[in-house]
N, C-alpha and C positions, 0 to 999 in steps of 0.2 A: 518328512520333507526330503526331496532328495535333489540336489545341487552337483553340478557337475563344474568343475574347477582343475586349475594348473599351480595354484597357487595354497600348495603343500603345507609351509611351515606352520601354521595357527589350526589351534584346534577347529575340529566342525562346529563348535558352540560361537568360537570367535568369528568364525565364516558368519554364521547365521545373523550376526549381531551387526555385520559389515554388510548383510544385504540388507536387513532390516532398515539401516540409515542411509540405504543409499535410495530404498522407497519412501523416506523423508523427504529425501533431495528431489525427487522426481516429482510428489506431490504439491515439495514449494513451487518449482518451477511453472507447471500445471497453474496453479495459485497465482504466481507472477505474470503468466503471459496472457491468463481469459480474464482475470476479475481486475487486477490493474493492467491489461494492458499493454504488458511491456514487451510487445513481439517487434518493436518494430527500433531499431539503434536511430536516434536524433544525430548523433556523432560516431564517427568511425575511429576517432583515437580512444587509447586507452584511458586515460583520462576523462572523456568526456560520457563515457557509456561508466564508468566507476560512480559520477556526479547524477548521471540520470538513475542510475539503481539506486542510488542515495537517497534520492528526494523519493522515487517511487515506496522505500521501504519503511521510507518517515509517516511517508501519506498513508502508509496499509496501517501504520499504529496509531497515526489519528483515528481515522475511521474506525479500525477495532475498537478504540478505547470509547472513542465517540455510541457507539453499538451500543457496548457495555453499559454505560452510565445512564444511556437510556432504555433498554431494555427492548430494542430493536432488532431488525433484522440485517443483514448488510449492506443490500441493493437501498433499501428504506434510509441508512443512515448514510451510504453514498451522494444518495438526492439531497436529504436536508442539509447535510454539511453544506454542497454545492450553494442551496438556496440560503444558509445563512452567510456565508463567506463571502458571495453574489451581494447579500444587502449589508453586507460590516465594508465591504470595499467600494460601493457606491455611497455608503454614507461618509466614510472617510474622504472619497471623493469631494461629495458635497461642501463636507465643512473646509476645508483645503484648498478650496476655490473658491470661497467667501459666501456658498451660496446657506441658505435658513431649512434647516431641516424641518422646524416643523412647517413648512410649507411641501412637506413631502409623507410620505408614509411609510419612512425608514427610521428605525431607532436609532440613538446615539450610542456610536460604539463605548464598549464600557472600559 
């Protein structure tokens, strides 16, 4: 491998180790902007773009973990999460507004 650098004092092994994560870095991003999304700032303060990486990198470990436990794929555990959260906040809906679930075809959240 051969690297061209200005930045002298660490060994070539430590270079290599420095580029290695920084194609970590590149990968997460990649990761971050097509599969969540995240190319676009909701907010222009710092603050507010810290709060939306937050929730985004919550949401990536649900879903991961969501994947995992079922033994799915990403896109596949993207959608059901969607459709189960869709029917756990319409049925909280419902009972929270007095209305009778089983008049409905939504479970009771548990």
């Amino acid at each position: 491998m051969l690297l061209i650098t200005n930045f002298l004092e660490p060994t070539a092994q430590t270079i290599a180790r420095i580029y290695g994560r920084r194609w970590d870095i590149e990968v997460f991003f990649r990761f971050i902007k097509q599969e969540l999304n995240f190319s676009h700032f909701l907010s222009m303060n710092e603050n507010g773009i810290q709060i939306v990486m937050y929730m985004t990198l919550i949401t990536a470990m649900l879903v991961m973990i969501y994947k995992r436990e079922n033994n799915i794929g990403y896109t596949t555990a993207v959608r059901r999460m969607g459709i189960e959260l869709e029917n756990l906040i319409m049925a909280i809906i419902v009972i929270e507004s007095g209305g009778d679930l089983n008049k409905t075809q939504l479970r009771p959240p548990v």
